[in-house]
C-alpha positions in Angstrom: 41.7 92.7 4.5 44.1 91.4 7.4 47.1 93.2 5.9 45.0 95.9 4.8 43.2 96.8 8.5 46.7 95.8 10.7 49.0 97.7 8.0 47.5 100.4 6.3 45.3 101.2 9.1 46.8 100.3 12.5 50.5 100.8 11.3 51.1 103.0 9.3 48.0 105.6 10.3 50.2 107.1 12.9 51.8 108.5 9.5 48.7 109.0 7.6 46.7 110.6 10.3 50.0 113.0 11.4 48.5 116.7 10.4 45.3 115.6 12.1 46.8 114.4 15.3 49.4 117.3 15.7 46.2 119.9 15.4 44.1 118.3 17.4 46.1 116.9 20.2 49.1 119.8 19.9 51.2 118.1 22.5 51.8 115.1 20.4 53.9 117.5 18.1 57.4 116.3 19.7 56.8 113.0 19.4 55.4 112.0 15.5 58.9 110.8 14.4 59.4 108.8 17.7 56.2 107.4 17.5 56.7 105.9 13.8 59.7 104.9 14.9 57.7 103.3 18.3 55.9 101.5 15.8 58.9 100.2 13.8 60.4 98.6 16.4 57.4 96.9 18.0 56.8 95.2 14.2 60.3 94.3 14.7 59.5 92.7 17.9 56.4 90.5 17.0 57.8 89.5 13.7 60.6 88.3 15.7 58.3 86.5 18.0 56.2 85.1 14.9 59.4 83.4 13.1 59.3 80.8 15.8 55.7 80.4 16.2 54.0 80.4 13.0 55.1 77.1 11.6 53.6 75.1 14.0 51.0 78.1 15.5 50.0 80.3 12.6 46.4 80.1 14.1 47.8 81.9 17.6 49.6 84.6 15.3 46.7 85.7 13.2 44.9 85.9 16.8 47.9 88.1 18.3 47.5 90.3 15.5 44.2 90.9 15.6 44.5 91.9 19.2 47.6 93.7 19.0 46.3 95.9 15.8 42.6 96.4 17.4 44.2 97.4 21.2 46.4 100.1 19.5 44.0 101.3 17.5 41.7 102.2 20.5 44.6 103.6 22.8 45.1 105.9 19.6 41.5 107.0 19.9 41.7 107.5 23.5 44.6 109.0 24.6 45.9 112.7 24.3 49.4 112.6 26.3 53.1 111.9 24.5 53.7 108.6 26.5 50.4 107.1 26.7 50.5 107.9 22.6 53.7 106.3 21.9 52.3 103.3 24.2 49.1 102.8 21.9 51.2 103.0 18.9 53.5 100.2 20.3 50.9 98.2 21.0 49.1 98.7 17.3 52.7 98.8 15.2 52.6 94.6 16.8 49.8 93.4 14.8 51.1 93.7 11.2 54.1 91.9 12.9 52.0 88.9 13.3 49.9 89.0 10.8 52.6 88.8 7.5 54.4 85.8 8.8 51.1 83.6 9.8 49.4 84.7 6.5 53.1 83.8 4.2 52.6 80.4 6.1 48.8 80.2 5.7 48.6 81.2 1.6 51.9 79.0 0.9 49.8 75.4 2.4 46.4 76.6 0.8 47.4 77.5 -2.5 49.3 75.8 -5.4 53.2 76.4 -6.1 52.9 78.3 -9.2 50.2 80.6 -8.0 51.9 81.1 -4.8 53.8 84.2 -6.0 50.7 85.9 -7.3 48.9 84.9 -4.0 51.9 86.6 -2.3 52.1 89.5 -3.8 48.4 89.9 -3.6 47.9 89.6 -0.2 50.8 92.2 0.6 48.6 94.3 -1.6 46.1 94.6 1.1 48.2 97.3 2.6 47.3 99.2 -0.3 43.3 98.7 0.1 44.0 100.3 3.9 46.0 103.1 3.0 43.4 103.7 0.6 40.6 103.4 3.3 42.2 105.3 6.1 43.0 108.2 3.3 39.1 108.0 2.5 38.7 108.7 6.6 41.0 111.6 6.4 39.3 113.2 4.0 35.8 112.5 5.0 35.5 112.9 8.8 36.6 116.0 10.8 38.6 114.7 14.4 40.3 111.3 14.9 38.6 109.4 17.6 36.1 108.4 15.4 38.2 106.4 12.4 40.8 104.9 14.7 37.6 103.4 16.5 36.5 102.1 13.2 40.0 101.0 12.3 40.0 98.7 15.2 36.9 97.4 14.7 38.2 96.5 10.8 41.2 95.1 12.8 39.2 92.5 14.7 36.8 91.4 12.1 39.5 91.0 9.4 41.5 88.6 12.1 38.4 87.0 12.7 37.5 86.7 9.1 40.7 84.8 8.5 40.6 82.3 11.7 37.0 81.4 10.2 38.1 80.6 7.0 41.0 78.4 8.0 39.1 76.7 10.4 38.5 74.2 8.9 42.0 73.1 8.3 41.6 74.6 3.9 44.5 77.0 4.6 46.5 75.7 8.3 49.4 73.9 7.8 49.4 70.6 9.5 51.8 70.5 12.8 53.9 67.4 11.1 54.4 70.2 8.2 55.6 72.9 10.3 58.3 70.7 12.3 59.7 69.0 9.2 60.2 73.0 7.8 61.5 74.1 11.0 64.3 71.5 11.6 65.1 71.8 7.4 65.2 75.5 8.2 68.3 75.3 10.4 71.6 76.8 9.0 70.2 78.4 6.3 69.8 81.9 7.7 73.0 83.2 6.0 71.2 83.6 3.1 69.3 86.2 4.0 71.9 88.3 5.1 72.2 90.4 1.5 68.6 90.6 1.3 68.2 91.8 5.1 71.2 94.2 4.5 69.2 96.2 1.5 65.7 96.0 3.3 67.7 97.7 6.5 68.7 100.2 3.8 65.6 101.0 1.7 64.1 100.8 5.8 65.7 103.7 6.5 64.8 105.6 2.9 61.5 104.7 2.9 60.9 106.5 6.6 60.5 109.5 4.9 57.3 109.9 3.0 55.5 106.8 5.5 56.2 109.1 8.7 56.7 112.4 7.3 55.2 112.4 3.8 51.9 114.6 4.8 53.8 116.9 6.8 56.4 118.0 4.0 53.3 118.6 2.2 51.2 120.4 3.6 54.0 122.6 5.5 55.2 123.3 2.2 52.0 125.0 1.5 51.1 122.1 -1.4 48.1 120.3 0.2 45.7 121.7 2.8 46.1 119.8 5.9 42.3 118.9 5.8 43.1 117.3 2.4 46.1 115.3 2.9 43.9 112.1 2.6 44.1 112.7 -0.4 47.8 112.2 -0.9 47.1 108.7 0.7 44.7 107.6 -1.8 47.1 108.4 -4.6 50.0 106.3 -2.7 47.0 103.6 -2.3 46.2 103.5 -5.8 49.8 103.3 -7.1 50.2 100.2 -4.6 47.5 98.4 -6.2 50.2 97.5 -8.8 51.2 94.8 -5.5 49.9 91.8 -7.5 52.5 92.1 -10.6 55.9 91.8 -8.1 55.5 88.2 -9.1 55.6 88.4 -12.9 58.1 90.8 -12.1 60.4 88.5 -9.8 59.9 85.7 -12.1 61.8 87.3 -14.9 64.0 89.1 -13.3 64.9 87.3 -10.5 64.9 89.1 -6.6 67.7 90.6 -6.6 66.8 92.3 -10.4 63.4 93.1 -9.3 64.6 94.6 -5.7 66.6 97.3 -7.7 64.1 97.8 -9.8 61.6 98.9 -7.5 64.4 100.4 -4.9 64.9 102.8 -7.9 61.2 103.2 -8.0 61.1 104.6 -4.3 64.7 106.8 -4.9 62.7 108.5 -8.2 59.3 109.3 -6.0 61.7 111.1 -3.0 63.1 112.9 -6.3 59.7 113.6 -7.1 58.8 114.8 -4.1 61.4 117.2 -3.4 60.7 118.7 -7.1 57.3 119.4 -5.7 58.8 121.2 -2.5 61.2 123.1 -4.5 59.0 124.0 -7.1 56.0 124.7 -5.2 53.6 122.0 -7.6 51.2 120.3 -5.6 50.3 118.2 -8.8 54.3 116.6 -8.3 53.1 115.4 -4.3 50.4 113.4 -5.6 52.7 111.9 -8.4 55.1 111.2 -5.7 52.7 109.5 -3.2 51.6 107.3 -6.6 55.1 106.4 -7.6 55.8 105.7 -3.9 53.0 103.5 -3.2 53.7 100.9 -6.3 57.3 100.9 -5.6 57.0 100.0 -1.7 54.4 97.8 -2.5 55.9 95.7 -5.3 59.3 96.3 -3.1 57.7 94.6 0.3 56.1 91.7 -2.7 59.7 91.2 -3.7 60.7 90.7 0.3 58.3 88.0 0.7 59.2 86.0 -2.7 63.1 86.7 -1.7 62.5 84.7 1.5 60.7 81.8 -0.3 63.9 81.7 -2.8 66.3 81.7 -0.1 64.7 79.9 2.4 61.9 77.7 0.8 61.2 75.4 3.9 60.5 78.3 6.2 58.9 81.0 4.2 56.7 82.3 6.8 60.8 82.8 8.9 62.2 84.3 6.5 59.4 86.9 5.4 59.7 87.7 9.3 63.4 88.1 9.2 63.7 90.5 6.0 60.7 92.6 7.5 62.3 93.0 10.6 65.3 94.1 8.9 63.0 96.8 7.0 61.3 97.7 9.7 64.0 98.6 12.1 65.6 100.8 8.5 61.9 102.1 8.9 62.8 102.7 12.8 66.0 104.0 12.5 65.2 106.5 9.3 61.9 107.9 11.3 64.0 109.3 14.2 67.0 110.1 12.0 64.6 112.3 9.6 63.0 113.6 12.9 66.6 115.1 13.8 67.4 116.0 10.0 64.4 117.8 9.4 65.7 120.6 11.5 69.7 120.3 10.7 69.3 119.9 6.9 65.7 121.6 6.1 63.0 119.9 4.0 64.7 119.3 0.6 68.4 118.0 2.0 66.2 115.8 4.3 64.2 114.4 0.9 67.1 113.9 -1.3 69.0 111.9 1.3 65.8 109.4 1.6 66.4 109.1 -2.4 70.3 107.9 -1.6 69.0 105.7 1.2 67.0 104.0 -1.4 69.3 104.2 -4.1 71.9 102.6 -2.5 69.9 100.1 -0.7 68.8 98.8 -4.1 72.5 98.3 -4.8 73.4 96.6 -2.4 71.5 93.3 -3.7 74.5 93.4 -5.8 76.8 91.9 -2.8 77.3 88.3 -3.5 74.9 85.6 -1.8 76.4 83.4 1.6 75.1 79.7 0.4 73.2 78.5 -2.5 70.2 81.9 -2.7 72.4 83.4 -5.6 72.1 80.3 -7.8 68.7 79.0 -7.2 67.0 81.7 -6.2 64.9 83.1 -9.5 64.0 79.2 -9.9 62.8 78.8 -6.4 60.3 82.0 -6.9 58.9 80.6 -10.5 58.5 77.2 -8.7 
């Protein structure tokens, strides 16, 4: 419920709630793409900040991202002009930050070794569950105050849902732990430089239907805009498919199961642009689906890459591959913000499919240290 409230909800609702905000608050128009992007970068920021904390502090993270996540999600509700908007956003885009780092580090000490990549992927799931709540607001309420009030309130129970469980020491790592991982963690970033490569890639592909999915739609004439939560659903219910990445991984390694689902996520922009070009509103819905179990599985993969590569900091390296996918995420929002105009709806589609397409090959690049050989054994273990 963490990653579901400070992802699904406080994240990427900018996205979700897009048609709604533009109509209601018209001068917000301008600045959708930026504010995505906004968002992007401030993840970046406090995933930066939580590589260094969470192996001795994940406690203090899951704190800063229940107030990060909760604080954005009321400026949202409360503000109507471009640059108090993209400040709220900001602010809100932080919380997921913190949260996937501290919760890598919290699942890894509180459950065993071979249902750690299950746990993983389950928990990155959550996102899923959010997207799927916040298209359930869409659809059921009529102005946006009112669910981006309820959001933050989600925001701050689910953070202190969490602290309560671990309280009692079940699910924290112990500070000896998180020293020991931190000094064994140095000089072993290099081998997250292929895998942070292709999630800077994919990043920047899978922009396209997160910030400006709901849009294409319902400018194309597909989906009413007062039913584009239900295009949200159907990418929530595809990402309930989140839990298999680990089966997944374990057979077919990171890097196999990275192209797998970077295919995944090239085929639904394919999708969607068949709908656009076509005029089927049946093929948006199928896109959104397909979308949502590849990014999901895809994000699942992220996490379970970090463990392979860099097993004594996890919790690190989840925070170093999703910074690398969220400033792809950063940089593709404002680049299809631009290319929307230049190269119309369909060119701007397609190239979201190459991004992904080629982002999944580039897991092909060969490993810097010892990731390539061990890695698929790490993630079973």
């Amino acid at each position: 419920m963490l990653i579901a409230s400070t992802y699904g909800m406080a994240r990427f609702g900018v996205g979700l709630f897009a048609p709604r905000l533009v109509l209601e608050r018209p001068a917000l128009a301008r600045v959708v793409g930026f504010a995505a992007a906004a968002q992007f970068v401030s993840y970046a920021v406090a995933a930066a900040v939580a590589a260094r904390l969470v192996h001795r502090r994940p406690g203090t993270g899951l704190v800063l991202a229940g107030l990060t996540a909760t604080a954005g999600c009321i400026g949202v509700a409360a503000v109507s002009t471009p640059l108090a908007f993209l400040a709220a956003v900001f602010v809100g885009g932080m919380g997921a930050g913190f949260a996937s780092p501290s919760m890598v580090r919290v699942v890894d000490c509180a459950v065993s070794g071979r249902a750690a990549p299950t746990a993983q992927s389950m928990v990155n799931a959550g996102t899923s569950v959010g997207v799927m709540a916040v298209g359930g607001l869409a659809f059921a309420t009529t102005s946006t105050a009112g669910p981006w009030l309820l959001m933050a309130v989600a925001c701050a129970a689910s953070a202190g849902a969490v602290l309560l469980v671990t309280r009692g020491g079940s699910g924290m790592p112990a500070a000896r732990d998180a020293e020991t991982s931190t000094a064994s963690a140095t000089g072993q970033g290099g081998r997250l430089v292929v895998p942070g490569l292709a999630a800077l890639v994919v990043g920047a592909g899978s922009a396209l239907i997160w910030t400006f999915g709901p849009l294409l739609a319902s400018e194309a004439g597909l989906v009413d805009a007062g039913r584009v939560g239900w295009l949200w659903i159907a990418l929530g219910v595809g990402g309930l498919l989140g839990p298999l990445t680990g089966v997944v991984v374990g057979r077919l390694g990171p890097r196999g199961g990275w192209r797998l689902f970077a295919g995944v996520l090239a085929l639904a922009n394919v999708v969607l642009a068949v709908a656009i070009g076509l005029g089927v509103s049946w093929a948006a819905f199928t896109a959104m689906a397909i979308f949502g179990g590849g990014y999901m599985c895809l994000s699942g993969v992220l996490i379970l890459w970090a463990r392979a590569a860099w097993p004594t900091a996890a919790g690190a390296g989840t925070s170093v591959l999703f910074i690398a996918l969220a400033v792809g995420q950063a940089l593709g929002s404002a680049g299809f913000e631009v290319a929307r105009s230049m190269a119309g709806p369909m060119g701007t589609v397609l190239s979201a499919a190459a991004l992904c397409a080629i982002g999944g090959g580039v897991s092909r690049l060969p490993a810097l240290g010892h990731e390539a050989a061990t890695g698929a054994t790490s993630v079973e273990a």
